[in-house]
VOMIKOL-143782 format. One record per residue (C-alpha): residue number from 1; residue in three letters; x, y, z. Coordinates in steps of 0.5 Angstrom, whole numbers, plus 500, padded with zeros to 3 digits. Last residue first. Layout:
<milos>
+-----+-----+------+-------+-----+
:   n : res : east : north :  up :
+-----+-----+------+-------+-----+
: NUM : Ala :    X :     Y :   Z :
...
+-----+-----+------+-------+-----+
</milos>
This chain:
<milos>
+-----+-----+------+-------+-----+
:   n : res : east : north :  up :
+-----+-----+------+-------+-----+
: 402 : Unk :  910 :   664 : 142 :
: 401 : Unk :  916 :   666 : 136 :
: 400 : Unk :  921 :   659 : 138 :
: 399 : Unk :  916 :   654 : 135 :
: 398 : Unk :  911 :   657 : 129 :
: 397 : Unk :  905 :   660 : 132 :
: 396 : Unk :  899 :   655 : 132 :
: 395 : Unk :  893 :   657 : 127 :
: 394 : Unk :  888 :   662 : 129 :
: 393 : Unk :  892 :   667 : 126 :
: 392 : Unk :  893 :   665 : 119 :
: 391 : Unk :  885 :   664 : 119 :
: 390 : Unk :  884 :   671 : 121 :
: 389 : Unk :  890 :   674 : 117 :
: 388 : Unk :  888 :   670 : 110 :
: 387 : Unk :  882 :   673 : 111 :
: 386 : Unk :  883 :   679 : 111 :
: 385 : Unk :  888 :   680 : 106 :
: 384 : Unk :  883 :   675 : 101 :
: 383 : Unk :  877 :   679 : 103 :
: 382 : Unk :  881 :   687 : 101 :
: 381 : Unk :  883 :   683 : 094 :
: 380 : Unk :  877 :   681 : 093 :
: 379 : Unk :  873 :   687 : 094 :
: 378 : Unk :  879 :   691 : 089 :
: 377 : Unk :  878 :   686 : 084 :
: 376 : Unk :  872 :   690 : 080 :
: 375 : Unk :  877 :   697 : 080 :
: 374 : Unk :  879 :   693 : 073 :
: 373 : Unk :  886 :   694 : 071 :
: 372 : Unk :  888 :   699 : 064 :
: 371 : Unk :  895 :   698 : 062 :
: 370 : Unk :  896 :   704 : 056 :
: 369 : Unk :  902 :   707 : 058 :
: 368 : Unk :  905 :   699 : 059 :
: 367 : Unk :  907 :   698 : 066 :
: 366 : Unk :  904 :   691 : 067 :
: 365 : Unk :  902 :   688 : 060 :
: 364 : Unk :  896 :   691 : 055 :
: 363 : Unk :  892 :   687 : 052 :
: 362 : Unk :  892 :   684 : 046 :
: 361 : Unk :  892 :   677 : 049 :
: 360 : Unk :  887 :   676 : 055 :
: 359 : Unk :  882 :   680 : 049 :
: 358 : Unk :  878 :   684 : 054 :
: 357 : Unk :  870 :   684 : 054 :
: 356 : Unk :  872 :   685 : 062 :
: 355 : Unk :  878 :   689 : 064 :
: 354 : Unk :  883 :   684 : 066 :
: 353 : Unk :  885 :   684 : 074 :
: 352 : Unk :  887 :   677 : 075 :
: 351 : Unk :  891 :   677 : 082 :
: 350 : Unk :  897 :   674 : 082 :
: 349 : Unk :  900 :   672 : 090 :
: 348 : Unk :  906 :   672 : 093 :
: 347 : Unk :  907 :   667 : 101 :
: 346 : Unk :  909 :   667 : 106 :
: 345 : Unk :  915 :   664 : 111 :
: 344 : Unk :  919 :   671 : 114 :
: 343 : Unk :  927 :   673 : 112 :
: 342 : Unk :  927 :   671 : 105 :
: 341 : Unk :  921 :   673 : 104 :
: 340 : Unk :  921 :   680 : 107 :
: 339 : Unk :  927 :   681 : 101 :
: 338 : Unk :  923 :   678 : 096 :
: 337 : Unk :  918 :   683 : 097 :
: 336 : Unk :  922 :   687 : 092 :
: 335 : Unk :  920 :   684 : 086 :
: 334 : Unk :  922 :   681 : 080 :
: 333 : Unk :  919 :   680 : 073 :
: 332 : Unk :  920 :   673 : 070 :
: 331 : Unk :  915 :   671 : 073 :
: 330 : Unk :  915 :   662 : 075 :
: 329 : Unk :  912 :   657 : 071 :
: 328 : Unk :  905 :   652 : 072 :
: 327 : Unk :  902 :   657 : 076 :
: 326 : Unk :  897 :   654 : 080 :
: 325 : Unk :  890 :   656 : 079 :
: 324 : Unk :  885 :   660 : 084 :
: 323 : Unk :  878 :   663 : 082 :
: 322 : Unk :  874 :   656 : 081 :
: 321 : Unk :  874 :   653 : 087 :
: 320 : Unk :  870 :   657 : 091 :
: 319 : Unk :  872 :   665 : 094 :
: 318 : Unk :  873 :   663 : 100 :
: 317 : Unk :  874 :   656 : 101 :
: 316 : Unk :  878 :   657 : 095 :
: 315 : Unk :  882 :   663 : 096 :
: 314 : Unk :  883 :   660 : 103 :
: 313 : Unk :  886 :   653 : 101 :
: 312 : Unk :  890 :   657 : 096 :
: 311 : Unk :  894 :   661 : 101 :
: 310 : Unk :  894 :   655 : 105 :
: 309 : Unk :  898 :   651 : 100 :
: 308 : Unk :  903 :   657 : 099 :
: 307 : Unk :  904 :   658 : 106 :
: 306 : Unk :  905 :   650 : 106 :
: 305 : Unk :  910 :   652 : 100 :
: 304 : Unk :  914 :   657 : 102 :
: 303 : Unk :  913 :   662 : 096 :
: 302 : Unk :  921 :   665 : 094 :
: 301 : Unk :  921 :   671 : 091 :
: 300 : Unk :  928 :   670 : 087 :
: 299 : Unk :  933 :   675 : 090 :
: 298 : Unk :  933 :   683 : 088 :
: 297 : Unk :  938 :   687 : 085 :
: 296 : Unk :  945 :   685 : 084 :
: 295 : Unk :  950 :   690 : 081 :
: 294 : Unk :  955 :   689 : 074 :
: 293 : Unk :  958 :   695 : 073 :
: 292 : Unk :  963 :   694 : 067 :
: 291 : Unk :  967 :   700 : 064 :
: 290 : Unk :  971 :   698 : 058 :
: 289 : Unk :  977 :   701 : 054 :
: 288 : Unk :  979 :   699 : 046 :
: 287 : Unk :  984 :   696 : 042 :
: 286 : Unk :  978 :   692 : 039 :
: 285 : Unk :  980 :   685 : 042 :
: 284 : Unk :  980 :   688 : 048 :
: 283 : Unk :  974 :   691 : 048 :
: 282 : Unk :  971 :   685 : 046 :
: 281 : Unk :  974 :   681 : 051 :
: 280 : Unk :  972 :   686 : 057 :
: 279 : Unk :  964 :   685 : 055 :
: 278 : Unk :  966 :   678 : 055 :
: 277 : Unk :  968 :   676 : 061 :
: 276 : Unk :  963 :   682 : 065 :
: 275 : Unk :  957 :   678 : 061 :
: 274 : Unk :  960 :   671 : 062 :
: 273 : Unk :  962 :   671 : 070 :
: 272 : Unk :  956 :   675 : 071 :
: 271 : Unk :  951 :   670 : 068 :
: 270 : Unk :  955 :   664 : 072 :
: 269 : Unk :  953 :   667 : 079 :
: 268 : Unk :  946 :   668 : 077 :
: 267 : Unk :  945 :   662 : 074 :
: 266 : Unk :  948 :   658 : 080 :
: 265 : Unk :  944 :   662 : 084 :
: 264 : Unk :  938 :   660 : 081 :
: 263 : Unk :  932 :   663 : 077 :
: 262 : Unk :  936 :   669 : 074 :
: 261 : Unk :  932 :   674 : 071 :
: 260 : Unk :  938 :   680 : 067 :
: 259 : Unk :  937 :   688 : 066 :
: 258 : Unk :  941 :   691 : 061 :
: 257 : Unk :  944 :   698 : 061 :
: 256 : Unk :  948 :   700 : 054 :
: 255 : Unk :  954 :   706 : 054 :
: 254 : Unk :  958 :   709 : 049 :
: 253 : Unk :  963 :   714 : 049 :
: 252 : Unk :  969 :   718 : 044 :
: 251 : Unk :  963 :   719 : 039 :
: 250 : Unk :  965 :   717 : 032 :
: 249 : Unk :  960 :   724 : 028 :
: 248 : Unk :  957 :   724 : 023 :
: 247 : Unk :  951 :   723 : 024 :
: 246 : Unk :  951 :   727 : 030 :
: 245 : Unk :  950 :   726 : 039 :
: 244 : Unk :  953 :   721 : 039 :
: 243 : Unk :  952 :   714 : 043 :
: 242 : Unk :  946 :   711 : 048 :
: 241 : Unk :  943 :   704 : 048 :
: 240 : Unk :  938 :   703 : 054 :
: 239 : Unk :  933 :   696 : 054 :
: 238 : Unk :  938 :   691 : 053 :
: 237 : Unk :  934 :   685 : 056 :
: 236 : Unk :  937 :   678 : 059 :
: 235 : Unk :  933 :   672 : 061 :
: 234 : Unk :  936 :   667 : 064 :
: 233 : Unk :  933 :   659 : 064 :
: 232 : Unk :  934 :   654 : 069 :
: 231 : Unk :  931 :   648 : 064 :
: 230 : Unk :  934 :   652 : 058 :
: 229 : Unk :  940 :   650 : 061 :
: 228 : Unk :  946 :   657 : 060 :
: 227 : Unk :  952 :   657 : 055 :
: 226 : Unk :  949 :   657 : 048 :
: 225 : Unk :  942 :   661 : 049 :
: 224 : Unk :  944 :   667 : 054 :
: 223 : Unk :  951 :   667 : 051 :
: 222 : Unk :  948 :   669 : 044 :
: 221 : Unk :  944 :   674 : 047 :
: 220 : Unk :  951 :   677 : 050 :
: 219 : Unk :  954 :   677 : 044 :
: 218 : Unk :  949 :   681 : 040 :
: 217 : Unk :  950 :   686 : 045 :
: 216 : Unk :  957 :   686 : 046 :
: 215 : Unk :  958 :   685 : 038 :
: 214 : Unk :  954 :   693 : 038 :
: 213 : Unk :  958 :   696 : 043 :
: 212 : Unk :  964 :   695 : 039 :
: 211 : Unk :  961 :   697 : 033 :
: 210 : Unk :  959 :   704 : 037 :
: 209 : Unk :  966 :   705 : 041 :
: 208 : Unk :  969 :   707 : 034 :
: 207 : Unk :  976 :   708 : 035 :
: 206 : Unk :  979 :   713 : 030 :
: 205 : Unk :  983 :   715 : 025 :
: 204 : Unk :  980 :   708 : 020 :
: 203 : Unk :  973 :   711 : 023 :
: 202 : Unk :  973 :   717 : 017 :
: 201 : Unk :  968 :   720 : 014 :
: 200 : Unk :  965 :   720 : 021 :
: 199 : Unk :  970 :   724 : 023 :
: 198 : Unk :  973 :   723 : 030 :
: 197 : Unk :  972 :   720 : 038 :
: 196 : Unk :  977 :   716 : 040 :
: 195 : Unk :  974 :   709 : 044 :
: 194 : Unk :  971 :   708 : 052 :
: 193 : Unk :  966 :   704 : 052 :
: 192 : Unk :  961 :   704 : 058 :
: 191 : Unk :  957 :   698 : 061 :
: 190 : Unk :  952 :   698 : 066 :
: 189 : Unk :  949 :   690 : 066 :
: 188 : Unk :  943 :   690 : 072 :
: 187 : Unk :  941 :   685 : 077 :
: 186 : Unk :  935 :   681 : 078 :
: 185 : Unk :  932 :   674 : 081 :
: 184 : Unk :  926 :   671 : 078 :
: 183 : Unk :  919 :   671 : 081 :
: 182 : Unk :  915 :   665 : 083 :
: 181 : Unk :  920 :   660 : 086 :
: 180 : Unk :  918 :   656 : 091 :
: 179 : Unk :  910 :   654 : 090 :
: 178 : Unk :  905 :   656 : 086 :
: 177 : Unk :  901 :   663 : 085 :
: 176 : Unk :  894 :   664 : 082 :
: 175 : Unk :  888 :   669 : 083 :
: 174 : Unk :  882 :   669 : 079 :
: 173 : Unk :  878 :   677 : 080 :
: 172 : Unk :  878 :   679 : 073 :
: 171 : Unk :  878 :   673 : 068 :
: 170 : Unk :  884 :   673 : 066 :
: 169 : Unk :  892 :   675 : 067 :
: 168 : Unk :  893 :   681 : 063 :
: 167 : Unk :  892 :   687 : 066 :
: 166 : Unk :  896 :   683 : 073 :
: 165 : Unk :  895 :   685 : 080 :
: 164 : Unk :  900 :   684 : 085 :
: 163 : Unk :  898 :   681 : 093 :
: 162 : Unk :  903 :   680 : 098 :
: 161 : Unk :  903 :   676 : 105 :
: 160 : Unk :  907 :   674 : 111 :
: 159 : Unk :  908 :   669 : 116 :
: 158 : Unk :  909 :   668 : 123 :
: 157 : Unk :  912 :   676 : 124 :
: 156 : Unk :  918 :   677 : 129 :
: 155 : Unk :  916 :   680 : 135 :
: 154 : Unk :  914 :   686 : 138 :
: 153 : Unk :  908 :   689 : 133 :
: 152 : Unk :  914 :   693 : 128 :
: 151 : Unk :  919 :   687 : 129 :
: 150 : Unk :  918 :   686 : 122 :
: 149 : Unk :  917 :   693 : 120 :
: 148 : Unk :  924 :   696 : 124 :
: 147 : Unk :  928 :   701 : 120 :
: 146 : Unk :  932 :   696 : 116 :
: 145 : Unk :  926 :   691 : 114 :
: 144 : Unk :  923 :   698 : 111 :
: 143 : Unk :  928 :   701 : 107 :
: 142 : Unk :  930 :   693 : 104 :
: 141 : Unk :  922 :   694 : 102 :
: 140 : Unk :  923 :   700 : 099 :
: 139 : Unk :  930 :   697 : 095 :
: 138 : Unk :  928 :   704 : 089 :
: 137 : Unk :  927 :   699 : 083 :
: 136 : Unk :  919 :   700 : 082 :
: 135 : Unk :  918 :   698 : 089 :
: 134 : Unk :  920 :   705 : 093 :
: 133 : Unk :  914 :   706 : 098 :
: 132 : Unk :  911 :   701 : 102 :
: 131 : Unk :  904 :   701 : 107 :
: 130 : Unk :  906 :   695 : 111 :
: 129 : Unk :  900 :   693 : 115 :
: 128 : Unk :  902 :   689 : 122 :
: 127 : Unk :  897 :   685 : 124 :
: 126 : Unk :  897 :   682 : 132 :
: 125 : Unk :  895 :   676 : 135 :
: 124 : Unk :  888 :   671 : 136 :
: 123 : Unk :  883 :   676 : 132 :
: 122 : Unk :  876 :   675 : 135 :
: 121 : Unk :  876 :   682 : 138 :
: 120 : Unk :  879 :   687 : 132 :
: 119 : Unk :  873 :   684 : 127 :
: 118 : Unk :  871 :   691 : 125 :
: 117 : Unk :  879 :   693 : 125 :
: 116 : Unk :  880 :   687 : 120 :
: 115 : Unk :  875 :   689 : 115 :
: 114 : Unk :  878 :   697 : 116 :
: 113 : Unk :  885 :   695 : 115 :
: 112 : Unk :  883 :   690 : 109 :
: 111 : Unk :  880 :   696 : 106 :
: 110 : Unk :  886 :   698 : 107 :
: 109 : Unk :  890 :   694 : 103 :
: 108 : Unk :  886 :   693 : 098 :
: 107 : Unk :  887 :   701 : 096 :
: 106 : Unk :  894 :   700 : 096 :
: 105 : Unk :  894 :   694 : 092 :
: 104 : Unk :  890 :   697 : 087 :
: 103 : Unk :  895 :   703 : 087 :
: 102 : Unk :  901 :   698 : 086 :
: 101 : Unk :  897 :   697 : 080 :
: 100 : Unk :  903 :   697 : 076 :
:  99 : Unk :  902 :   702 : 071 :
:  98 : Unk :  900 :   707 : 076 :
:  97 : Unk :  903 :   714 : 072 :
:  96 : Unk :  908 :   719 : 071 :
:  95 : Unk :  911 :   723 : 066 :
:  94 : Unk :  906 :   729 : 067 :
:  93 : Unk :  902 :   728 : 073 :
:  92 : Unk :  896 :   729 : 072 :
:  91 : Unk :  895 :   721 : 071 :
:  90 : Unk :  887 :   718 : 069 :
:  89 : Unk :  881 :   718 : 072 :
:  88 : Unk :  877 :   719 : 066 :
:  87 : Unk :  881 :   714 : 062 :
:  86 : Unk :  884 :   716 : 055 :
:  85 : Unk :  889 :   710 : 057 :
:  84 : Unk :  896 :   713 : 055 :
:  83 : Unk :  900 :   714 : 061 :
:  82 : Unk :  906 :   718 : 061 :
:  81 : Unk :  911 :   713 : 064 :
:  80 : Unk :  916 :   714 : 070 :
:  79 : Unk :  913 :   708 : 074 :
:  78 : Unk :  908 :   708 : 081 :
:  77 : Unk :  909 :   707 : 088 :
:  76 : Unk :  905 :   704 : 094 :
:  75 : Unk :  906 :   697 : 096 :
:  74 : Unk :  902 :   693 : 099 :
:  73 : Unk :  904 :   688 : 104 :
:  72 : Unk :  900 :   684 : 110 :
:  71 : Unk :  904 :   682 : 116 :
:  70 : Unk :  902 :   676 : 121 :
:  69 : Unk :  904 :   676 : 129 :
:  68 : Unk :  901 :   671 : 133 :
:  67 : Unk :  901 :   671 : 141 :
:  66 : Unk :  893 :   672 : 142 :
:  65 : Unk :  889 :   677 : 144 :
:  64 : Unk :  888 :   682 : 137 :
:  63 : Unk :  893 :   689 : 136 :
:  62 : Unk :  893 :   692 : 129 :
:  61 : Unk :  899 :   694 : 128 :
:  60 : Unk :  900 :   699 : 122 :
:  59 : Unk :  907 :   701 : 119 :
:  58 : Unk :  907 :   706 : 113 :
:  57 : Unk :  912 :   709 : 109 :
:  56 : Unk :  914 :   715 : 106 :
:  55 : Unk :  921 :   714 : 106 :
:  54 : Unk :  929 :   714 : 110 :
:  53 : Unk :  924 :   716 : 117 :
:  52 : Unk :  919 :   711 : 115 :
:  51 : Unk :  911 :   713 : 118 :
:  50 : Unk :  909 :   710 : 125 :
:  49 : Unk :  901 :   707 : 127 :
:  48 : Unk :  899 :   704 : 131 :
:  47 : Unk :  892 :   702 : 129 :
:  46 : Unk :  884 :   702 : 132 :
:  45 : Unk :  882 :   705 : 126 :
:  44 : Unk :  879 :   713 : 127 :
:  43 : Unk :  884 :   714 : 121 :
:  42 : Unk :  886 :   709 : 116 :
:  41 : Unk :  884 :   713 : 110 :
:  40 : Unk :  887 :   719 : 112 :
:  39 : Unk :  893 :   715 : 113 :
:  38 : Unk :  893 :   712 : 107 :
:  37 : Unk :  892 :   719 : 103 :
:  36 : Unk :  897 :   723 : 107 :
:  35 : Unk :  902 :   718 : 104 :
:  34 : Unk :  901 :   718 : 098 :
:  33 : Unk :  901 :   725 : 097 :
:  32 : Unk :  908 :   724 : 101 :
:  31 : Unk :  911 :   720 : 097 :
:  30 : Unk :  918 :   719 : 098 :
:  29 : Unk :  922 :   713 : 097 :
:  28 : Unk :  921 :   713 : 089 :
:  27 : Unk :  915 :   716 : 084 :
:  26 : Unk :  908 :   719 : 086 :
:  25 : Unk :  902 :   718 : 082 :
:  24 : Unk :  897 :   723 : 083 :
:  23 : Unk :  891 :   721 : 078 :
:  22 : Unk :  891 :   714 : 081 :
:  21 : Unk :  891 :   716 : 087 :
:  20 : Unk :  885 :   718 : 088 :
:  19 : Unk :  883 :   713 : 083 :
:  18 : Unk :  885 :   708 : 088 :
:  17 : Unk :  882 :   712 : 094 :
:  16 : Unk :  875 :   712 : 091 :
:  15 : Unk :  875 :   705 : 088 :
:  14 : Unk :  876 :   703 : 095 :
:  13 : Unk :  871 :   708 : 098 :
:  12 : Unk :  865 :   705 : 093 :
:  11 : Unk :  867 :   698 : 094 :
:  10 : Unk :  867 :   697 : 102 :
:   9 : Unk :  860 :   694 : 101 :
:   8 : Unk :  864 :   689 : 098 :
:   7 : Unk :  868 :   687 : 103 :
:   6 : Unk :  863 :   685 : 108 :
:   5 : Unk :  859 :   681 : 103 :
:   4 : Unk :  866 :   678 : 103 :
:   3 : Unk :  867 :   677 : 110 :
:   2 : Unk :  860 :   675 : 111 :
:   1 : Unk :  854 :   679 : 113 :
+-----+-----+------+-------+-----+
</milos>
């Protein structure tokens, strides 16, 4: 049979363990449940296998016979969301759910582990699994890299790849990525103002944080789309605003977080220069304190673009012409894998997983409570693994890691 058929057959196991564990989703650098799945899953495989000691991850090295080393990525954790899909397999576990898919990429990636063991004896190198915990914001990948993945099979990986799903990207089963940039770079605005708290009858006796607050919100919107190139776009969202406990009541503190997407490091630079100079500015001209933290999160994910030309020449002579498109604007979103990326030449790839019968525009976006993904792209998320790792292997290893 072939790679795909191969995979296929595969189906029922892999929609089982992505259920599984979609109805206990585990949050952070430690999932233990997770955890024991995967290595349950894994087992009787011709792996090494060592588990993290900072996390719950999972690193597997299948050895083939030649020199080249090539590292498959999933990772593994799920959001703080109170899943809302009504789905028979839906979350247990109160307030938190596997609205990402991260579950789907677990799953494949084993599947991916079981295809390649099969075809352990034609493999021209090694194949290392990164199982990752702690994507959603809690540095898993920088975890991994410091406790030794990339050196995991000996040598330094030639090249390494990640799939991600998308709810909303259609049809189901349609990959797509692009060279260069393909997701932002991020970083996050913490602010806190520091006023005099009062009666709410009274504010002219006071120094009413709240206001204050509100201009350095409106301002900062401002600033995104009158100082900075509409071509080198930056994308500023507040998503947390917390002051007072009554209505009648001036607090004495009020605090706002904001996540920023940068593409550049031209951007990234200059968006905190402004922020943290304008949130000072407004509270120094209100008579009032500030408190500015402004951490850099993770690096744009950039897609080396011969990996990139690769990954799309074996998506179609794989699957056929008609399942890969080149993403025309990098994601706004970022992710983690940037960090490997920046260390090792691959490539990030989107999977289409829209349920079928779905309207593309209505459905609900990753990390939604209500993100439904269809369990059909499993199979082909596990062939596309493989065979990337099959064809990457039998290429030529980059000069100085032979």
């Amino acid at each position: 049979m072939s790679l795909v058929a191969d995979a296929r057959e595969l189906a029922d196991d892999l929609v089982r363990l992505r259920r599984a564990m979609h109805q206990e989703p585990e949050i952070g650098l430690h999932l233990p449940r997770t955890q024991e799945r995967v290595l349950r899953a894994l087992d009787g495989l011709p792996l090494e296998i060592t588990t993290g000691r900072d996390c719950t991850s999972v690193t597997a090295v299948l050895r083939g016979r030649g020199p080249g080393v090539v590292l498959l990525r999933a990772d593994m954790d799920a959001l703080p969301v109170q899943e809302e899909t009504g789905l028979e397999f839906a979350s247990r576990t109160a307030g938190a759910m596997h609205g990402c898919g991260h579950d789907l990429h677990t799953a494949m990636l084993v599947g991916a582990a079981h295809l390649l063991a099969a075809r352990r004896d034609t493999l021209d190198g090694d194949v290392v699994f990164m199982f990752q915990p702690g994507e959603e914001g809690w540095e898993g990948a920088r975890t991994m890299i410091r406790e030794g993945v990339l050196d995991a099979a000996g040598r330094r990986p030639d090249a390494a790849y990640a799939l991600h799903v998308f709810s909303t990207l259609g049809p189901a089963g349609r990959f797509s990525s692009r060279p260069g940039v393909m997701l932002a770079a991020s970083a996050t605005l913490r602010v806190t103002v520091r006023g005099e708290g009062g009666h709410g009858s009274t504010p002219h006796q006071a120094k009413d944080p709240v206001p204050v607050l509100a201009e350095m919100v409106t301002a900062l919107q401002a600033a995104v789309t009158r100082r900075f190139d509409v071509f080198d776009p930056v994308v500023l969202t507040v998503g947390v605003l917390s002051a007072g406990t009554r209505s009648n009541v001036i607090p004495d503190t009020a605090t706002f977080e904001a996540t920023i997407r940068t593409f550049s490091p031209a951007s990234g630079r200059r968006i905190r220069e402004v922020a943290l100079r304008l949130v000072s500015g407004i509270a120094q001209a209100h008579g009032v304190d500030v408190e500015a933290d402004y951490a850099e999160g993770r690096p744009p994910t950039l897609n080396d673009p011969g990996e990139t030309e690769f990954t799309r020449a074996v998506i179609t002579e794989t699957f056929g012409d008609d399942r890969y498109s080149t993403l025309a604007d990098p994601f706004t979103g970022a992710e983690d894998f940037a960090r490997v990326l920046a260390e090792v030449p691959g490539c990030f790839v989107a999977l289409g997983a829209l349920p079928p019968g779905t309207d593309p525009g209505k459905a609900p976006f990753n990390h939604s409570p209500r993100a439904v993904f269809d369990d059909s792209v499993l199979p082909g998320g596990a062939a596309l693994f493989t065979e990337l790792a099959r064809r990457r292997l039998a290429r030529p290893t980059r000069k100085g890691r032979e």
